[in-house]
PDB file of N, CA, C, O and CB in Angstrom:
ATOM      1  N   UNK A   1       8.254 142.976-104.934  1.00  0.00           N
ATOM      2  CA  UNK A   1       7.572 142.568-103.723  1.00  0.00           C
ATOM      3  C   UNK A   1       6.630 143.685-103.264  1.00  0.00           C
ATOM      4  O   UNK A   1       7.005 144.849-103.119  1.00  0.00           O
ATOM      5  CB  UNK A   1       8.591 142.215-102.617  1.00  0.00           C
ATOM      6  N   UNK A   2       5.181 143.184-103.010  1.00  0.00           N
ATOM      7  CA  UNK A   2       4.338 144.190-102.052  1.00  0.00           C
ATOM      8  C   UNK A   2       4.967 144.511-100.639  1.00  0.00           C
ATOM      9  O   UNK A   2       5.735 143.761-100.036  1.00  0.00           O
ATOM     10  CB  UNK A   2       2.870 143.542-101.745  1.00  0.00           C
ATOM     11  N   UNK A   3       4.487 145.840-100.171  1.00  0.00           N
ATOM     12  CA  UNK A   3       4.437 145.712 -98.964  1.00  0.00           C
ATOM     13  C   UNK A   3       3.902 145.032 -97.693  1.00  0.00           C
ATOM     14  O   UNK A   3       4.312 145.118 -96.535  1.00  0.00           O
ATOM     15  CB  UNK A   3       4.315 146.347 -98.946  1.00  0.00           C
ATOM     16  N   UNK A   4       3.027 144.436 -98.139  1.00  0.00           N
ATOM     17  CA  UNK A   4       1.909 143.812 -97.272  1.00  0.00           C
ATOM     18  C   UNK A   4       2.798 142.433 -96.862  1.00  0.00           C
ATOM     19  O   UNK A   4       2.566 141.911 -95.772  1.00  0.00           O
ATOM     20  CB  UNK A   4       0.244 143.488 -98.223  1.00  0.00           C
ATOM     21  N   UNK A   5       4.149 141.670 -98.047  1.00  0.00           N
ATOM     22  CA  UNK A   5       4.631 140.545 -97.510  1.00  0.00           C
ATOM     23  C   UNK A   5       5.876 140.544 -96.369  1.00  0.00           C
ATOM     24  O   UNK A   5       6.145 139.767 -95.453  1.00  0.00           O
ATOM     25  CB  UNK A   5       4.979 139.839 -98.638  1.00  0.00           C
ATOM     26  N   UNK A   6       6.586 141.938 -96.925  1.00  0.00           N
ATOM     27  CA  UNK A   6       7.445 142.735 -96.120  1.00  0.00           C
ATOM     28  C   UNK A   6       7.310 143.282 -94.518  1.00  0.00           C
ATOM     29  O   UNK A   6       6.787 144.344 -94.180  1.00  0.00           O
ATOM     30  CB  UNK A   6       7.519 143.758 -96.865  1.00  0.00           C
ATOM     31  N   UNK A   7       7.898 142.309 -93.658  1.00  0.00           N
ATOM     32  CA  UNK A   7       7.346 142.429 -92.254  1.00  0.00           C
ATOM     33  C   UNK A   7       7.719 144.420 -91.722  1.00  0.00           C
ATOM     34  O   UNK A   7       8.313 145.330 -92.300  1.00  0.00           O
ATOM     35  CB  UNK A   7       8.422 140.944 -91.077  1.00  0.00           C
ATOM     36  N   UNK A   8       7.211 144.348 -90.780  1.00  0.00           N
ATOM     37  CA  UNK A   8       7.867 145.714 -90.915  1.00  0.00           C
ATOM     38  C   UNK A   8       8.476 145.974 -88.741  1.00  0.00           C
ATOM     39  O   UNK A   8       7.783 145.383 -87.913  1.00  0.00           O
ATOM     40  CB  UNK A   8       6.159 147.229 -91.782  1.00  0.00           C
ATOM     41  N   UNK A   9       9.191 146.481 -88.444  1.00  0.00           N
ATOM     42  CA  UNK A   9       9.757 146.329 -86.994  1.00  0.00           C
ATOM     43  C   UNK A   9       8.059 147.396 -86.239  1.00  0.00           C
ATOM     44  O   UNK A   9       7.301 148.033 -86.972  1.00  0.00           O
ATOM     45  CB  UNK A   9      11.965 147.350 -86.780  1.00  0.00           C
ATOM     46  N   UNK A  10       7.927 147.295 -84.951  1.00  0.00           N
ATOM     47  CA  UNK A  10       7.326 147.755 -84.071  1.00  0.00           C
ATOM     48  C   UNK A  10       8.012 149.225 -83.786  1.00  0.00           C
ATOM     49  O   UNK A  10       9.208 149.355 -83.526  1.00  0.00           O
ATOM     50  CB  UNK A  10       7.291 146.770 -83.027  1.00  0.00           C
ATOM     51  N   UNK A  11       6.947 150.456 -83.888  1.00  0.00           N
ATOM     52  CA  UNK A  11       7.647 151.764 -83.775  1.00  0.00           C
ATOM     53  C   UNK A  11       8.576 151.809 -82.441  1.00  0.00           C
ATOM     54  O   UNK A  11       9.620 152.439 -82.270  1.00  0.00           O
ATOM     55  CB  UNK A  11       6.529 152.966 -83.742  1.00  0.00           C
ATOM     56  N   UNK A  12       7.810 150.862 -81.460  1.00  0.00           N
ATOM     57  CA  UNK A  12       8.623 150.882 -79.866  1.00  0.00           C
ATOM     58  C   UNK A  12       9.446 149.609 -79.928  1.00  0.00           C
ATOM     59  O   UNK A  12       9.610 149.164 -78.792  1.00  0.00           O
ATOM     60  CB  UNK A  12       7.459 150.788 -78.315  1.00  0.00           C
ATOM     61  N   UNK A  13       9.863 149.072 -80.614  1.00  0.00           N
ATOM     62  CA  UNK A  13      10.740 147.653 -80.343  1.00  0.00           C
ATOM     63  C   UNK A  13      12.296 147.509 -80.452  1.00  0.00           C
ATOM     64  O   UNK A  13      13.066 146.573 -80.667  1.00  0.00           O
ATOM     65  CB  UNK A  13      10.284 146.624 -81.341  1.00  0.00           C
ATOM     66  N   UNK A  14      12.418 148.860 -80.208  1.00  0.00           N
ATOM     67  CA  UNK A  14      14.181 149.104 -79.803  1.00  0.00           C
ATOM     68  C   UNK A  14      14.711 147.902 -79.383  1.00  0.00           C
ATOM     69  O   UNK A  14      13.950 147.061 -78.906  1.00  0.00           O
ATOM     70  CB  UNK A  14      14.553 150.198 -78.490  1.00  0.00           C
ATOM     71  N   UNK A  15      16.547 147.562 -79.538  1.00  0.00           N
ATOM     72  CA  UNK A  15      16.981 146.575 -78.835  1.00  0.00           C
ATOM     73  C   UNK A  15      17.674 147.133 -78.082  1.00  0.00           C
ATOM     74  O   UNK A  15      18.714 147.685 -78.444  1.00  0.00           O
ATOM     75  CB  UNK A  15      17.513 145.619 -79.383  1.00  0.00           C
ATOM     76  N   UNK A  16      17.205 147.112 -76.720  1.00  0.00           N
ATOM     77  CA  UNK A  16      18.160 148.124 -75.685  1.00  0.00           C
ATOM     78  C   UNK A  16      17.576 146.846 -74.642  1.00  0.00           C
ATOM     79  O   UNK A  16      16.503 146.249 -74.719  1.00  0.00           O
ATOM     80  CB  UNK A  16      17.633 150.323 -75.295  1.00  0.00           C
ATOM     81  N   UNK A  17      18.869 146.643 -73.497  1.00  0.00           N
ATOM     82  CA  UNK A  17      18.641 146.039 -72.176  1.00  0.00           C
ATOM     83  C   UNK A  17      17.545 146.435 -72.048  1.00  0.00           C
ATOM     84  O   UNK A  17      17.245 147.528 -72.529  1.00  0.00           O
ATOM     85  CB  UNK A  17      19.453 146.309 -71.056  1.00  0.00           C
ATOM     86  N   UNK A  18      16.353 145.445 -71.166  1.00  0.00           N
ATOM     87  CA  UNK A  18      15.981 146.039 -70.232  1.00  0.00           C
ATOM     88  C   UNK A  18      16.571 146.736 -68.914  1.00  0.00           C
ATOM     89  O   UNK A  18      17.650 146.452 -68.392  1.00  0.00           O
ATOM     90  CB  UNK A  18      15.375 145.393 -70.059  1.00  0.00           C
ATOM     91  N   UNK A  19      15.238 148.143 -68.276  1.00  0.00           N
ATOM     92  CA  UNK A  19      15.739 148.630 -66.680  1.00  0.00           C
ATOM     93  C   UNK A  19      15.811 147.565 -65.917  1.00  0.00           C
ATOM     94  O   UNK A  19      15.308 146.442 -65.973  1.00  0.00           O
ATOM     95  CB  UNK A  19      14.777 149.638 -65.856  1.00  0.00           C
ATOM     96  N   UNK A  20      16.813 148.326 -64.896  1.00  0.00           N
ATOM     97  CA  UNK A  20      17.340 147.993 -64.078  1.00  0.00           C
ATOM     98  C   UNK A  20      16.252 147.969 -62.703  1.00  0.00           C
ATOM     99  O   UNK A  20      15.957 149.068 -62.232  1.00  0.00           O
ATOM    100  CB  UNK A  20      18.484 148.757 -64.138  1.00  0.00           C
ATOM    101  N   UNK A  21      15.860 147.139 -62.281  1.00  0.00           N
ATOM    102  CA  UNK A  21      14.998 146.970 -61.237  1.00  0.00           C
ATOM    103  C   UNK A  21      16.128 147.153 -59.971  1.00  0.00           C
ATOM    104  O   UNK A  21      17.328 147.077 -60.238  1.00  0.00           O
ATOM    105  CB  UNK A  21      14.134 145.451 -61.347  1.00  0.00           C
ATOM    106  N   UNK A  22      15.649 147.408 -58.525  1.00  0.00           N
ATOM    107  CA  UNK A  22      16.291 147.490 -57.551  1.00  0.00           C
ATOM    108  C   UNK A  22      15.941 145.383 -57.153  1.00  0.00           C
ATOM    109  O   UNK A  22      15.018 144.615 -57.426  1.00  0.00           O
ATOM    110  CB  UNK A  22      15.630 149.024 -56.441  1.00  0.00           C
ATOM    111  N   UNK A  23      17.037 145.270 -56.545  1.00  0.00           N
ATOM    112  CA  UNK A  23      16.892 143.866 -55.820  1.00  0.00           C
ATOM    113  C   UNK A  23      15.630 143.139 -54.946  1.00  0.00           C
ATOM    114  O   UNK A  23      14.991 143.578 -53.989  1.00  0.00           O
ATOM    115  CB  UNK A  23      17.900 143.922 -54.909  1.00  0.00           C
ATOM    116  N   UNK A  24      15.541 141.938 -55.617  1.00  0.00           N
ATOM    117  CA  UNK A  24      13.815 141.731 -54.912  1.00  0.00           C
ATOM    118  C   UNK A  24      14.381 141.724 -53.082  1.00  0.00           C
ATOM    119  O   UNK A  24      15.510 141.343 -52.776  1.00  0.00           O
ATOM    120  CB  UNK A  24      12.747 139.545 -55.577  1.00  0.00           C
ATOM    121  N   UNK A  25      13.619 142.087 -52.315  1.00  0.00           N
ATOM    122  CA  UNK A  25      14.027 141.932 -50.750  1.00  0.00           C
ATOM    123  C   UNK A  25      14.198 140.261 -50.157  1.00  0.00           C
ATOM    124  O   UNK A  25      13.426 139.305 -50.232  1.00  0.00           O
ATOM    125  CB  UNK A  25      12.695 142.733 -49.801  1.00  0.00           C
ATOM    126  N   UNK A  26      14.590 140.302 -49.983  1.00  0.00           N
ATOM    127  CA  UNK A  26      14.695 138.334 -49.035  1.00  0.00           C
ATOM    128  C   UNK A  26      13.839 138.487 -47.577  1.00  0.00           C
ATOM    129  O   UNK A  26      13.820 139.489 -46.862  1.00  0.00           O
ATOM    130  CB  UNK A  26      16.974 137.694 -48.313  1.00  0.00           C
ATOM    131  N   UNK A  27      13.246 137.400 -47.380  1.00  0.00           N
ATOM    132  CA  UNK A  27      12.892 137.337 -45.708  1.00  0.00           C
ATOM    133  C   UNK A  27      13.554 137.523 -44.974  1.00  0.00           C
ATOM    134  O   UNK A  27      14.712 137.133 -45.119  1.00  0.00           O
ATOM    135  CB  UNK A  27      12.542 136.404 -45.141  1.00  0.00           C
ATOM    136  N   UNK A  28      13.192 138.168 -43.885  1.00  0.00           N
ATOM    137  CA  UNK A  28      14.345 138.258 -42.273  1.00  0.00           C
ATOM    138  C   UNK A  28      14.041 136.539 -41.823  1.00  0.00           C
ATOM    139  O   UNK A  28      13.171 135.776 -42.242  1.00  0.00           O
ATOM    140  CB  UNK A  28      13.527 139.827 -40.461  1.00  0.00           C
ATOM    141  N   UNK A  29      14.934 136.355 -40.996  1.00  0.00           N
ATOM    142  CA  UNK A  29      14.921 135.097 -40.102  1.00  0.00           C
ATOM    143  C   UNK A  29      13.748 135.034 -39.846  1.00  0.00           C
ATOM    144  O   UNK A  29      13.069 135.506 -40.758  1.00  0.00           O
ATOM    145  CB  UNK A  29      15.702 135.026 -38.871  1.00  0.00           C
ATOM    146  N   UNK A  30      12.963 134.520 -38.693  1.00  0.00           N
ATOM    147  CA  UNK A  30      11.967 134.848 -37.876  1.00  0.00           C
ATOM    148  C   UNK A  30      12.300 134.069 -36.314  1.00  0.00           C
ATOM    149  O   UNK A  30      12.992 133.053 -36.248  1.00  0.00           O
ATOM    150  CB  UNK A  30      10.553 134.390 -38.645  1.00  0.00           C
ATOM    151  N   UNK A  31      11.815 134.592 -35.359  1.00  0.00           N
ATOM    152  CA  UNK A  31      12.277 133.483 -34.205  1.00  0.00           C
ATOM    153  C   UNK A  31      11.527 132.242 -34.407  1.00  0.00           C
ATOM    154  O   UNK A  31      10.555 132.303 -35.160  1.00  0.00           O
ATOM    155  CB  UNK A  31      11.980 133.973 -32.623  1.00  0.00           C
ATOM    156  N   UNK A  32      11.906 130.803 -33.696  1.00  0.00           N
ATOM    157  CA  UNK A  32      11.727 129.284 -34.102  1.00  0.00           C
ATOM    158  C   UNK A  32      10.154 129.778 -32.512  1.00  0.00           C
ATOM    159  O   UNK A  32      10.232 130.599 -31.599  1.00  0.00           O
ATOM    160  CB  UNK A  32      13.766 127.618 -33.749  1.00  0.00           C
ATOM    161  N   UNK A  33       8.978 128.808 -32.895  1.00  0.00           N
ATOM    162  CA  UNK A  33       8.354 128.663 -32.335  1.00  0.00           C
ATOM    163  C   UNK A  33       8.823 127.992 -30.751  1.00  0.00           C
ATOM    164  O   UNK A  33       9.908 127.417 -30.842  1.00  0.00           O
ATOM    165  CB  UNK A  33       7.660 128.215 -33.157  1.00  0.00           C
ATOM    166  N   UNK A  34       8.346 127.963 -29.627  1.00  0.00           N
ATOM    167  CA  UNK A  34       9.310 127.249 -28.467  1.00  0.00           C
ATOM    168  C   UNK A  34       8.903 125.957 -28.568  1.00  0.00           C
ATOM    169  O   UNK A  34       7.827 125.523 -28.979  1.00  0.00           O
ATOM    170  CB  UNK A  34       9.161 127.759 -26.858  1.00  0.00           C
ATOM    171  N   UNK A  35      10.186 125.178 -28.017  1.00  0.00           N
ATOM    172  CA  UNK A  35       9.699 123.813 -28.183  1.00  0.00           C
ATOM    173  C   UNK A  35       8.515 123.165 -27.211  1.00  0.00           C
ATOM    174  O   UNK A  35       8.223 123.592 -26.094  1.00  0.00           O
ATOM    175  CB  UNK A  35      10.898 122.997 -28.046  1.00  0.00           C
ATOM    176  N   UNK A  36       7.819 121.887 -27.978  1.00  0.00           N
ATOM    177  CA  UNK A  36       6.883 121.858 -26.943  1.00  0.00           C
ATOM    178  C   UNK A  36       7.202 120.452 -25.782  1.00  0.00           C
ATOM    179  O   UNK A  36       7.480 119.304 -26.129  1.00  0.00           O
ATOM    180  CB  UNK A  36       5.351 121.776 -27.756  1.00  0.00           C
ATOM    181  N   UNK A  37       7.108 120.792 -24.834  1.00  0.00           N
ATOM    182  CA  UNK A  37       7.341 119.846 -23.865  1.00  0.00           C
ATOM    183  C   UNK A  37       6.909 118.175 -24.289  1.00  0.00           C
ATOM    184  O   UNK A  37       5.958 117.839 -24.995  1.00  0.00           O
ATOM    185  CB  UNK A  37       6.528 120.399 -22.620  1.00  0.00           C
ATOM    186  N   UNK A  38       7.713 117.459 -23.759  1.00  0.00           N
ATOM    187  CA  UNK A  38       7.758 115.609 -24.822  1.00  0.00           C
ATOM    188  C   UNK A  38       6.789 115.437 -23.280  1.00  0.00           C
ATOM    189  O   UNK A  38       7.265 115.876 -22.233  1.00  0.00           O
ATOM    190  CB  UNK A  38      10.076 114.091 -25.210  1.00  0.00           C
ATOM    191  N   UNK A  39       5.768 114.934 -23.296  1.00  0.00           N
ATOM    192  CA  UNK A  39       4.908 114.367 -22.414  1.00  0.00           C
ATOM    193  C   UNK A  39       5.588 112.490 -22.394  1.00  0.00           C
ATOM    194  O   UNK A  39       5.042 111.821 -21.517  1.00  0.00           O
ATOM    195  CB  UNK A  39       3.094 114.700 -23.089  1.00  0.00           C
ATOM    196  N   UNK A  40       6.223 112.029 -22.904  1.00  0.00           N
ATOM    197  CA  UNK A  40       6.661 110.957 -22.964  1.00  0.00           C
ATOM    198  C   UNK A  40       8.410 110.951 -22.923  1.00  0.00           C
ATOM    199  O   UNK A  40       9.076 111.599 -23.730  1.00  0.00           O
ATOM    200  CB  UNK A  40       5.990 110.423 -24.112  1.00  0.00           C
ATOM    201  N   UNK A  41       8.801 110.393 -22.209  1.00  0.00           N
ATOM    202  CA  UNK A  41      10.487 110.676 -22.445  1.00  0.00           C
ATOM    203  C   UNK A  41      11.337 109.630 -23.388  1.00  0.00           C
ATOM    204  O   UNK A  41      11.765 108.539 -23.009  1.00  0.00           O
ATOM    205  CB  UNK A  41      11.284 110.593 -20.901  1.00  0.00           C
ATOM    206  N   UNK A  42      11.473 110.139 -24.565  1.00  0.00           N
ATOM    207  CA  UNK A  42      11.996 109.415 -25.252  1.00  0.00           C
ATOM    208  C   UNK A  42      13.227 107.687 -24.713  1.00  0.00           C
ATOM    209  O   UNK A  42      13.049 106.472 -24.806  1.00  0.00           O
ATOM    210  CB  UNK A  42      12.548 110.596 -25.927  1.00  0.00           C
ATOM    211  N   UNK A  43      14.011 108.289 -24.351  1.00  0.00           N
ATOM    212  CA  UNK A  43      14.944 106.744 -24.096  1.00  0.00           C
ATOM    213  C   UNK A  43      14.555 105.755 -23.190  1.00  0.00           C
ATOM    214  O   UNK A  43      15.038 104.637 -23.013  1.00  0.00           O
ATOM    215  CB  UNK A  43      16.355 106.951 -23.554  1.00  0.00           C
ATOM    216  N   UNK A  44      13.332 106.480 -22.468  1.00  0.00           N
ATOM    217  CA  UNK A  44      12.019 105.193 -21.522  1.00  0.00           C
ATOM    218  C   UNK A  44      11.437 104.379 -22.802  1.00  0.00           C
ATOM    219  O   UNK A  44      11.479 103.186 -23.104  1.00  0.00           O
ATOM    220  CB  UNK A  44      10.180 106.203 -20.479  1.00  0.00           C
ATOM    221  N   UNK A  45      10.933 105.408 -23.365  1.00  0.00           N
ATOM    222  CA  UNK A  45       9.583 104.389 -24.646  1.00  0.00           C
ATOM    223  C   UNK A  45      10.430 103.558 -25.461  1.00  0.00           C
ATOM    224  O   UNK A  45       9.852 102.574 -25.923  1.00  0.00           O
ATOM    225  CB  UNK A  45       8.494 105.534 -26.090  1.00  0.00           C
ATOM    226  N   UNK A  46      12.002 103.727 -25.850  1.00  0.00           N
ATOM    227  CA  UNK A  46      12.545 103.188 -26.541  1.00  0.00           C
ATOM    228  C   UNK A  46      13.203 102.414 -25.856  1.00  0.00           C
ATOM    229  O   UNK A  46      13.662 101.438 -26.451  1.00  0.00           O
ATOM    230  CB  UNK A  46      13.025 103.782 -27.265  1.00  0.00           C
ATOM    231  N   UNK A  47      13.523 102.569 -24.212  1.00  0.00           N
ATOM    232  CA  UNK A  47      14.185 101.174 -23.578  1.00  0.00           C
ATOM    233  C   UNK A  47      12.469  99.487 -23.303  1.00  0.00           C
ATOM    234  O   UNK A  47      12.393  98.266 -23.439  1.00  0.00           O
ATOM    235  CB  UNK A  47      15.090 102.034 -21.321  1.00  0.00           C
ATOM    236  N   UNK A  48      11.594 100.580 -22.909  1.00  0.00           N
ATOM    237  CA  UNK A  48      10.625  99.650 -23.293  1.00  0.00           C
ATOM    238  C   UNK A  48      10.085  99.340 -24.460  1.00  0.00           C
ATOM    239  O   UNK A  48       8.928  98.994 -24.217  1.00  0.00           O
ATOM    240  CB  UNK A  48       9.803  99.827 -22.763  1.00  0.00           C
ATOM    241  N   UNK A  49      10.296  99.276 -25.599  1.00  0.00           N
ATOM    242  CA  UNK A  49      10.112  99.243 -26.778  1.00  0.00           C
ATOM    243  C   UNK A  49      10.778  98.056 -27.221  1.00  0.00           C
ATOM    244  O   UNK A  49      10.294  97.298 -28.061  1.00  0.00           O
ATOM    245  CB  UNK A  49      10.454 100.369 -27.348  1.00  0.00           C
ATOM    246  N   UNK A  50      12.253  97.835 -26.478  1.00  0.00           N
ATOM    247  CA  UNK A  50      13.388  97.334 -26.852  1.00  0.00           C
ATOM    248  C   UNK A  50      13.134  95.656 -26.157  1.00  0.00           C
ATOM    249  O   UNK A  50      13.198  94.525 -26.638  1.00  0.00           O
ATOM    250  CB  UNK A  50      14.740  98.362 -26.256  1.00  0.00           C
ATOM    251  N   UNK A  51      12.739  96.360 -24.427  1.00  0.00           N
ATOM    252  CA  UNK A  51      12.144  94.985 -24.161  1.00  0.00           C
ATOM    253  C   UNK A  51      11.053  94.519 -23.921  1.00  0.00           C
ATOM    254  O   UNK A  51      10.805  93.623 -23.114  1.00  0.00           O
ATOM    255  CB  UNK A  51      12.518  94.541 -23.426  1.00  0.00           C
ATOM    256  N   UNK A  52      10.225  95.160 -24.686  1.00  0.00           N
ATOM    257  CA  UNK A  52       8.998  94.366 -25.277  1.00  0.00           C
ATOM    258  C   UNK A  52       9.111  93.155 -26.529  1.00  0.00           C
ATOM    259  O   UNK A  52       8.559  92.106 -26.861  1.00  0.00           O
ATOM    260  CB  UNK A  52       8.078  95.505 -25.854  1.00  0.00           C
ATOM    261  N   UNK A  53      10.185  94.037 -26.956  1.00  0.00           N
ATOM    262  CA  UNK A  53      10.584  93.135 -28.362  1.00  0.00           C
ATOM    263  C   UNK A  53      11.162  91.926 -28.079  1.00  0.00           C
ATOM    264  O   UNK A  53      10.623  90.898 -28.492  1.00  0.00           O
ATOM    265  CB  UNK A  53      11.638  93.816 -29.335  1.00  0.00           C
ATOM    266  N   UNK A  54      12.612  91.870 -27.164  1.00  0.00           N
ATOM    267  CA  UNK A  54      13.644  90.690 -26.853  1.00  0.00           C
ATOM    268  C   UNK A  54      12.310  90.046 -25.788  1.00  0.00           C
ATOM    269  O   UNK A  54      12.660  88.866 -25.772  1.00  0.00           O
ATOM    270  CB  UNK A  54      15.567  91.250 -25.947  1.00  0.00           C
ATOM    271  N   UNK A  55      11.475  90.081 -25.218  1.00  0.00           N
ATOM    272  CA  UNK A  55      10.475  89.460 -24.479  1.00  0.00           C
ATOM    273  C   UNK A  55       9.541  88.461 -25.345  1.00  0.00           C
ATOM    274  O   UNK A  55       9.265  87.273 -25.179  1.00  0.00           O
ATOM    275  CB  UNK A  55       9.668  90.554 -23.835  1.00  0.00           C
ATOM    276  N   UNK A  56       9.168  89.387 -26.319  1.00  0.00           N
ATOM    277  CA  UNK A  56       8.205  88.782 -27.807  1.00  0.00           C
ATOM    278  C   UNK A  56       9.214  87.382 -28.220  1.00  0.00           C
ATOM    279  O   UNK A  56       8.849  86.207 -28.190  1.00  0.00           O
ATOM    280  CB  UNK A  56       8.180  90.301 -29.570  1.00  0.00           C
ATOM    281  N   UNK A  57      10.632  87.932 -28.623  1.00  0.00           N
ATOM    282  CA  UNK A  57      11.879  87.333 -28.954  1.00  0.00           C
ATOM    283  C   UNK A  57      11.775  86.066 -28.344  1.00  0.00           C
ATOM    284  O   UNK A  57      11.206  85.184 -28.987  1.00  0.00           O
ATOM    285  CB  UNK A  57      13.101  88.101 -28.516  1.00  0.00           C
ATOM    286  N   UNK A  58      12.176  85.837 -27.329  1.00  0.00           N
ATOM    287  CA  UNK A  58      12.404  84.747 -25.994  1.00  0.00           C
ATOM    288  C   UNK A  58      11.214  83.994 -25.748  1.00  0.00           C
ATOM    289  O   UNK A  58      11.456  82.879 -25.287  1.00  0.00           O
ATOM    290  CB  UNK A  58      12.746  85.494 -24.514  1.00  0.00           C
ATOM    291  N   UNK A  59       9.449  84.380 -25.990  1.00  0.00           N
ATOM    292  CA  UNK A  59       8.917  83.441 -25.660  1.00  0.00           C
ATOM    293  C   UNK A  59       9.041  82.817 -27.216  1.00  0.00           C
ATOM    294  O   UNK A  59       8.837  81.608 -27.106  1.00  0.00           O
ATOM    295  CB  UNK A  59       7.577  83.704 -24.893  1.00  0.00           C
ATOM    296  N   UNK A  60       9.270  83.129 -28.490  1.00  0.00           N
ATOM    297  CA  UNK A  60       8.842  82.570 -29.792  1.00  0.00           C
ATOM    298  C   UNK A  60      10.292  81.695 -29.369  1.00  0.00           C
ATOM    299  O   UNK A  60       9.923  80.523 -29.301  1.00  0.00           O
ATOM    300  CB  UNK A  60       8.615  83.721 -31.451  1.00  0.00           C
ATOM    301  N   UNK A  61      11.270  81.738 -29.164  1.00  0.00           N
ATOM    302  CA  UNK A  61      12.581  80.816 -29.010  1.00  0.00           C
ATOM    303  C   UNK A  61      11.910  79.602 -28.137  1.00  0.00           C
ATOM    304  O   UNK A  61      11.963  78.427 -28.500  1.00  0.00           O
ATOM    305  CB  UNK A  61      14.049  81.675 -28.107  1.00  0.00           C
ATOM    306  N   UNK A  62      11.261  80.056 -26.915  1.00  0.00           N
ATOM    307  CA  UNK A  62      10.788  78.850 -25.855  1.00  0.00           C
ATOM    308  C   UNK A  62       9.728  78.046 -26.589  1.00  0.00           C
ATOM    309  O   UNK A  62       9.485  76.842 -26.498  1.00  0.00           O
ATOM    310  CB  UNK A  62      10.080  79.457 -24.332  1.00  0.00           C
ATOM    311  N   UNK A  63       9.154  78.974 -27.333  1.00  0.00           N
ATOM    312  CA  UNK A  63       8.444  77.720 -28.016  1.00  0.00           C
ATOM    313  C   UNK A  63       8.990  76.712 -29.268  1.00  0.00           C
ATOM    314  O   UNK A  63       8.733  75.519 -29.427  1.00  0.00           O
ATOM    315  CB  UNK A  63       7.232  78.288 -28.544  1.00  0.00           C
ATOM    316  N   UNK A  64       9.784  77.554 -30.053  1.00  0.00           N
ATOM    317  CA  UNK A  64      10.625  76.558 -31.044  1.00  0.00           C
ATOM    318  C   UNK A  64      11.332  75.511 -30.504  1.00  0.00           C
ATOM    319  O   UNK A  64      11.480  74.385 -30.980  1.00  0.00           O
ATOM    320  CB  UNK A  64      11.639  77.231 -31.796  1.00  0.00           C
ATOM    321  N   UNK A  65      11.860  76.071 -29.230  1.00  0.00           N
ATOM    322  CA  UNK A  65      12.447  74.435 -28.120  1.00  0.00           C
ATOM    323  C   UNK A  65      11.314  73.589 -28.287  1.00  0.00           C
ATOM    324  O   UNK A  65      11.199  72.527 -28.898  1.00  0.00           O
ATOM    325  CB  UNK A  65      12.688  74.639 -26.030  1.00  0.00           C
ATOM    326  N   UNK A  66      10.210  74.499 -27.392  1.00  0.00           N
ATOM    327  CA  UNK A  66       9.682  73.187 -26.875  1.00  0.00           C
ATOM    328  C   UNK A  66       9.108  72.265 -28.034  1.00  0.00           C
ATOM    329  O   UNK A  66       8.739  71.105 -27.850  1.00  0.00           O
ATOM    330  CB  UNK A  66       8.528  73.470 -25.799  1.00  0.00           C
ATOM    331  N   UNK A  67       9.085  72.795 -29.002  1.00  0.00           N
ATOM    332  CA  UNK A  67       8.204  72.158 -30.461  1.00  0.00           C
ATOM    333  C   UNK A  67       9.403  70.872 -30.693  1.00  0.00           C
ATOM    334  O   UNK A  67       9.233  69.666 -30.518  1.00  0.00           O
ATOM    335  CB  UNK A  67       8.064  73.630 -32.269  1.00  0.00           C
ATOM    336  N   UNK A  68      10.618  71.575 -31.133  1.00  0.00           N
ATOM    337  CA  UNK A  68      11.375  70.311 -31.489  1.00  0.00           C
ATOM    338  C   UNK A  68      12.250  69.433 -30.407  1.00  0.00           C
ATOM    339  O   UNK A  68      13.096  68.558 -30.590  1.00  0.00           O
ATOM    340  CB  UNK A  68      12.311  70.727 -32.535  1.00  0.00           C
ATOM    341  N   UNK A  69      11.726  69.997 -29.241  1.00  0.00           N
ATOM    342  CA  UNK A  69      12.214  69.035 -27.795  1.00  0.00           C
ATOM    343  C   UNK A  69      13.475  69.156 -27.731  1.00  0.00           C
ATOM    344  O   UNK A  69      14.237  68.208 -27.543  1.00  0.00           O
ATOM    345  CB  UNK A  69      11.947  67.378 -27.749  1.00  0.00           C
ATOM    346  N   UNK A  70      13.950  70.785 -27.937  1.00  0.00           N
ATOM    347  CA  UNK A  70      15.081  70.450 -26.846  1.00  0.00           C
ATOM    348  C   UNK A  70      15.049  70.728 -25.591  1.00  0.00           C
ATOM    349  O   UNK A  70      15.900  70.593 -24.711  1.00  0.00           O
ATOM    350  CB  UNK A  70      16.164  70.956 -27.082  1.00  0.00           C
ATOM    351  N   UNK A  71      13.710  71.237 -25.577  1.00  0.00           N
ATOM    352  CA  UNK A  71      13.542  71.542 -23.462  1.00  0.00           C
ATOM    353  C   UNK A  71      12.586  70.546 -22.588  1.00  0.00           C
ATOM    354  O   UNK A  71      12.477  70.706 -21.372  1.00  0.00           O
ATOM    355  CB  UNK A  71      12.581  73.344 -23.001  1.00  0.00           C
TER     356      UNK A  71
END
């Protein structure tokens, strides 16, 4: 065999661990931005929400009466 087919190792290609790095750092907490004031109060928009709907509800019922005459 030539040399030329004969691979040959890298003068620096020791098999040793790599170093030891120190630990990557983690983020600190940070404080939460303040909350921002609800210009709308939630359990209002959702009690009117609620009877907007059973309102919608009740006239489509008054009319299915009145269509098949039971009123």
């Amino acid at each position: 065999m030539s040399d030329e087919i004969i691979p040959r190792p890298e003068p620096s290609g020791a098999l040793v661990p790599p170093p030891v790095h120190p630990p990557t750092a983690l983020a600190s907490a940070t404080a939460r931005p303040p909350r921002r004031e609800e210009s709308v109060d939630f359990r209002a928009f959702v009690g009117r929400a609620v009877d907007t709907a059973l309102d919608a509800l009740d006239t489509v019922g008054d009319a299915i009466a009145g269509a098949v005459g039971l009123r």
